[in-house]
Every structure is written in structure tokens, then in C-alpha cells.
N, C-alpha and C positions, 0 to 999 in steps of 0.2 A: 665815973660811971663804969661798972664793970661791961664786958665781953657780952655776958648772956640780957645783958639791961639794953645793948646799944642792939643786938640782933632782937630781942622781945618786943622796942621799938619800931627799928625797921618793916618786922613782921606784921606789926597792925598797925603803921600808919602807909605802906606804900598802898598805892591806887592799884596793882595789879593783885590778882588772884594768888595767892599760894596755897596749896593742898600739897599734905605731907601724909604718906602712907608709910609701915612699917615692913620690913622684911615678911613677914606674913601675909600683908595684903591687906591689913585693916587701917581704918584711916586714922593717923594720931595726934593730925594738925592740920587747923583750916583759919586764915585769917580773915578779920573782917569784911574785907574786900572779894575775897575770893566766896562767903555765905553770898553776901550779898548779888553779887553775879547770877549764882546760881537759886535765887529767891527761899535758901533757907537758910537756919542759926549755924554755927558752930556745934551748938551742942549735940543738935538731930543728925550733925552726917557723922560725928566723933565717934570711931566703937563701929562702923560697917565697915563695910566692903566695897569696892569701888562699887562693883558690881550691884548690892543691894544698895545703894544710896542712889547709882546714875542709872537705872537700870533701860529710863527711856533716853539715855542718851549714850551710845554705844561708840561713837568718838573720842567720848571723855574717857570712857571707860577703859579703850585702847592705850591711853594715854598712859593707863597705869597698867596694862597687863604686858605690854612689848616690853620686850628687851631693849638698851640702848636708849641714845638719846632720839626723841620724835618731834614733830612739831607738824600742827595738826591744825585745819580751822575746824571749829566747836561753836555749833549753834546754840545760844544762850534761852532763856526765856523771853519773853516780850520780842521776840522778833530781832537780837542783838546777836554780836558774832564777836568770836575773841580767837587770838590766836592762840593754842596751844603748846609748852614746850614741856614735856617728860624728860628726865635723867633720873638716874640710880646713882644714891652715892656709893662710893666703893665702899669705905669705912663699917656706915652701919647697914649699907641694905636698904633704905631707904630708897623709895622711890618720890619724887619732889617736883610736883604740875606746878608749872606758872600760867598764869589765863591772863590777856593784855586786850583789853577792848577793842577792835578797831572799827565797831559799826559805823561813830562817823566821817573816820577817814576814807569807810570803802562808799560809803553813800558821796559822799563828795566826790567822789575819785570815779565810779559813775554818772553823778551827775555833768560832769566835766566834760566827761567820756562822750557822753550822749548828745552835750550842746556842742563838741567841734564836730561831730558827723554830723549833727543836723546842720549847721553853720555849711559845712563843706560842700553838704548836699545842694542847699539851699544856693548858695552862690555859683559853684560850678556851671549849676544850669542857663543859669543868664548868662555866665561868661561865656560860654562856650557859642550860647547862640550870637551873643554880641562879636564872636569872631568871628564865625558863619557869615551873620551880613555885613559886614568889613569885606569880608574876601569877594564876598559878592558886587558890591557896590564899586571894589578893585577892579574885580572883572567885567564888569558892563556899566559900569559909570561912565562918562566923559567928566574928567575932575579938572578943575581949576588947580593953578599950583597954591592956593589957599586951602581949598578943598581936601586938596592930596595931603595937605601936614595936616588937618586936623583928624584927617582919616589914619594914619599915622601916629598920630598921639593918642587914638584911641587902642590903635594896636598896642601901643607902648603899656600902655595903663592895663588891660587885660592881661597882659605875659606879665607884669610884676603880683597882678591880684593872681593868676595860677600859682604863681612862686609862691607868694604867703599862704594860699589855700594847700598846695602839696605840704608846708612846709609843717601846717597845724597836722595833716592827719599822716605826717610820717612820725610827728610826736606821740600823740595818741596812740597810733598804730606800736609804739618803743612799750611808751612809759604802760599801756595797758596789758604787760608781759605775754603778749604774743612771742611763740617761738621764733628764735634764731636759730640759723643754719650753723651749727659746728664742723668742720673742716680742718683737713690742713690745706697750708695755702700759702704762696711766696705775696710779699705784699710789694714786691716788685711791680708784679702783673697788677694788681692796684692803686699804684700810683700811677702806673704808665696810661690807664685806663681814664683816670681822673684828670692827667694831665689835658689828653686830648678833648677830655669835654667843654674844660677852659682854654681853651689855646684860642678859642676865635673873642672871648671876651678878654682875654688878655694884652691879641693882638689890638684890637677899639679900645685898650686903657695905654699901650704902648709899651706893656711891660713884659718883661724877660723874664721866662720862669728856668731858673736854673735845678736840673735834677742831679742828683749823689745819692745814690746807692750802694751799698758796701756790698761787695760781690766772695764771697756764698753768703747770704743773706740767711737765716736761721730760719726754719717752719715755723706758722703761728697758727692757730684754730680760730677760725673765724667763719662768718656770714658774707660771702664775696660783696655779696651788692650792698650793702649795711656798710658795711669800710670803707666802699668806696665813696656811699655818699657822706663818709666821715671827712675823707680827704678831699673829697669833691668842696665839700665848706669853710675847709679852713682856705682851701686856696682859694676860692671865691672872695672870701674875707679880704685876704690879702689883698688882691688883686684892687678891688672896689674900694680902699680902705689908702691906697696907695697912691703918693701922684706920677703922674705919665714919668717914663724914661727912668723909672727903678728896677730893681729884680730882686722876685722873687722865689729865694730858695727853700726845698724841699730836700732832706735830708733823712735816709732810714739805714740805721746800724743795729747791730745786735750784739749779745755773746749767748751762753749758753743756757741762760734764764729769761730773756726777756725782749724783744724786740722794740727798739725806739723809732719813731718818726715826727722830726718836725718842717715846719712850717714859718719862714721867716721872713718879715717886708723889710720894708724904710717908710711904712705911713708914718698914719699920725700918732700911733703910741696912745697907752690906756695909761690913766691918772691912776696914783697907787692908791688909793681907795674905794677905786672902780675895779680893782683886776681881781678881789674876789666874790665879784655880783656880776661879770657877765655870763657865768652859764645857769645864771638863774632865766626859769621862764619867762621870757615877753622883754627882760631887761635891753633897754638899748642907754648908751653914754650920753649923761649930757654934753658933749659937746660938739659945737655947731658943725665941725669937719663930720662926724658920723653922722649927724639929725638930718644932713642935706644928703646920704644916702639912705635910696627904698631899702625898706627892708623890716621886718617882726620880727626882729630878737628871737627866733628859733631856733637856728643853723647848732649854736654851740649847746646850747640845749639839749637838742636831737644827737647829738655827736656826745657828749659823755654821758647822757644813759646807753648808748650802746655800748661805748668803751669799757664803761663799768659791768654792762652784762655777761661783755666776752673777758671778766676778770684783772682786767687792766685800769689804768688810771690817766687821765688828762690833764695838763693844766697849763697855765699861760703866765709868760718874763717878759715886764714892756719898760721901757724908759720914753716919757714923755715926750710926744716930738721927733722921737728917733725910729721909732718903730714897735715889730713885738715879735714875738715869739712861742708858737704854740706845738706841743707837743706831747704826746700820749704814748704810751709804753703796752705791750701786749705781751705773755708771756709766752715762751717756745715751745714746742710738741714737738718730741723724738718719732721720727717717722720712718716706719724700718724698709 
């Protein structure tokens, strides 16, 4: 099969839109996918202009009139929506739309959206009163010491259900691309930050968090409070994940590209066919040591889509039984 057979192919069997215009502006290729998108033939848009072909849709039309490459959402017909990318080849002049459908990944990706706020909403509100009259019952009860631990076990059980309800709309809140704060910022301050939020859960697990920071530590561009609750999670992990009288270390070095920080126990250690599905959503391990601790499979979750929005990458080294190891890299900013 020749070169022009295997792209004549490609070209009218992929699923997304391609429209090809010529150094003039008129349009001199449109493939089946990409008519159909927009509810007409090949042969009706062939021979116009973006302009006289998309005239009610002035998105599209940008797509071919800007310089440079673009990328654009483009309202379809029927109430659909596709992503837009324009480039110019250099060669012939060509200007070359790709159109990629995503109306049911954004309808999903809403509907989502809408059920953890409503979730959040919904439960918040009871929890918050069920801690009201806890505190109440605390302060002008006369309790039995039976009384007092089940009064107690309800306070117990409310502060884990906050923790899963913050945990879902810190997600939401990421993955629905709400802006982060870019900065410079020593991740120093960071971890020092983070450290002392676990120090008191630490000390109830009995374990040593040992810190090493490499001192001058390189700038990195980030969201102060987004970082922290990056590093706020893996240490949490650790800590709960670990048994009494281990330590866990935290370690951040750099050079002149890229800033590292990990995170390291002596738990229980992830099975190597679990270590590339726990930063999947809601994932938790089967195994009985993790299932006996609280917890919604969020934390790592929440922690690499932000890692990845501030351009960086995460990932986690465990040996069964021996421990793990998690670590993310964030690139540096020359700060004059």
C-alpha cells in the first residue's frame, strides 16, 4: 500500500473531523467525519471559504483565519461540542482543522461535577449539626463512662466523614480546572508547613517523621496551599499506612531544571500490580492491612492532578511488605 493509500485511509476512516483549506483560503478537503459533525456532504463545503461555508459559526471560522496553531471549543449542530485545533503547514500553506468530539465526556464530566457538590452539600449539613449536638450533649450531659465512648465514637465517625466529604470537593474543585495560583515559592516552607499539620497524628501512630532538605533549594511555581495539601497526603499515607515505632522520611532536592520531593515509610508496601492504579479515582488496595484503614481513595488522586497542572509529574516505588515510596518532581523558575 502506497504513502497517499495509507493517509486517503486514515483520512476517511478516523472518527475525528479533518478540514483542509488551501493557501488561499478555499476549502480543498473535508473528511467523512468531519461533514458529518457539521450536518453537511464533502461536496457542499468543497470550493468555499471558510467563511461562506461556516458563516453561522464564527469559532470555526477563526480556526482558519488566525495565524499559528489554535485550539478552540466549536459548537456543533444538535447541541454537540468538539474541540478545535488549527495549524498551517509550512510547506504548502495549508491551513488543516482537526474537530474531536467531547460532548459526552463534558456532559459526564458535569454530571459528576454536580453529583459531588450536591453529595457534599447534602451531607455536610447533617454532619456538621450531628457535631453541634455532640458538643452539646459534652457540655451539659452528665455521661456515663459508656455514654462518653459512644459520644466519642460518634465524634470519631463525623471527622472521618469531613475528611471523605473535603476530600471529594478538593477533587472536583482540581480536576473541574479551576485556576491555580502560580508563584515562585521555596517548597521548604511547604513542607515545614505540612509537617506540623501531621506531627500530632504522627505522634497517636508513634512515628518519626524525619525531614532533609537540600539547602539552597531551587524556586518552583506553584499554588502555596495546593502543595501543601499534596504533601499534606502523602505524609498522611505514610504515617496511617505504617506501623507504630517507624519513620517516616521526606526528602526535597533539586538542580537547575526541576525540583524533587519524596516521601518514604516502612508500611506495608503496594503489590506490583496495584502500583499503577492507586492514583486512580476512588481506588483503594485490596489488602486487608489498607481496607482496615478510613479512608476514599482520594488523597493521591487530588495530589497528581494538581502535580500535573503545575507541569510536573508524580509517581510511586514500593516493595511488598517493606514499604513505598512516593515522589513528584516540579520544574524550577529563575527568579531574578
Amino acid at each position: 500500500m502506497s504513502v497517499a493509500a495509507v493517509y486517503d485511509f486514515l483520512f476517511r476512516s478516523t472518527s475525528d473531523g479533518v478540514i483542509i483549506a488551501d493557501r488561499d483560503g478555499v476549502i480543498t478537503s473535508v473528511n467523512p467525519a468531519g461533514a458529518a459533525m457539521l450536518g453537511q456532504t464533502p461536496e457542499t463545503l468543497i470550493g468555499l471559504t471558510p467563511k461562506a461555508a461556516f458563516n453561522h459559526n464564527p469559532t470555526l471560522v477563526n480556526l482558519f483565519t488566525r495565524s499559528g496553531d489554535q485550539t478552540l471549543d466549536v459548537r456543533l449542530p444538535r447541541r454537540r461540542l468538539a474541540v478545535g485545533i488549527g495549524a498551517t503547514l509550512e510547506e504548502s500553506g495549508e491551513r488543516v482543522v482537526m474537530l474531536h468530539d467531547v460532548t459526552e465526556r463534558r456532559d459526564l464530566s458535569n454530571r459528576r461535577d454536580s453529583l459531588v457538590r450536591a453529595i457534599s452539600h447534602d451531607l455536610r449539613n447533617p454532619i456538621t449539626a450531628l457535631t453541634g449536638y455532640a458538643d452539646l450533649i459534652d457540655k451539659f450531659g452528665d455521661l456515663n463512662e459508656q455514654q462518653q465512648r459512644f459520644l466519642n465514637r460518634i465524634r470519631e465517625t463525623t471527622t472521618k466523614l469531613q475528611d471523605v466529604i473535603g476530600a471529594l470537593v478538593d477533587l472536583a474543585w482540581v480536576e473541574a480546572g479551576m485556576p491555580l495560583e502560580h508563584q515562585p515559592l521555596q517548597l521548604r516552607d511547604i513542607i515545614n508547613r505540612a509537617v506540623g499539620r501531621v506531627t500530632s497524628l504522627a505522634f497517636d501512630h508513634q512515628i518519626v517523621i524525619a525531614v532533609s532538605v537540600q539547602n539552597p533549594l531551587p524556586v518552583v511555581m506553584g499554588d502555596p496551599e495546593r502543595l501543601e495539601q499534596v504533601v499534606y497526603n502523602l505524609l498522611h499515607n505514610a504515617i496511617v499506612y505504617s506501623p507504630p515505632e517507624q519513620t517516616v522520611a521526606i526528602h526535597a532536592w533539586g538542580d537547575s531544571h526541576d525540583v524533587y520531593c519524596s516521601v518514604a515509610d516502612r508500611g506495608i508496601g503496594i503489590a506490583d500490580d496495584e502500583i499503577d492504579l492507586i492514583f486512580d479515582r476512588m481506588y483503594r488496595s485490596r489488602a486487608a492491612a489498607v481496607r482496615a484503614v478510613s479512608g476514599g481513595g482520594l488523597g493521591l488522586t487530588t495530589a497528581k492532578t494538581i502535580i500535573q497542572r503545575l507541569g510536573g509529574d508524580i509517581w510511586a516505588s514500593s516493595n511488598l511488605g517493606e514499604g513505598s515510596t512516593f515522589t513528584f518532581r516540579l520544574p524550577t523558575v529563575e527568579v531574578e
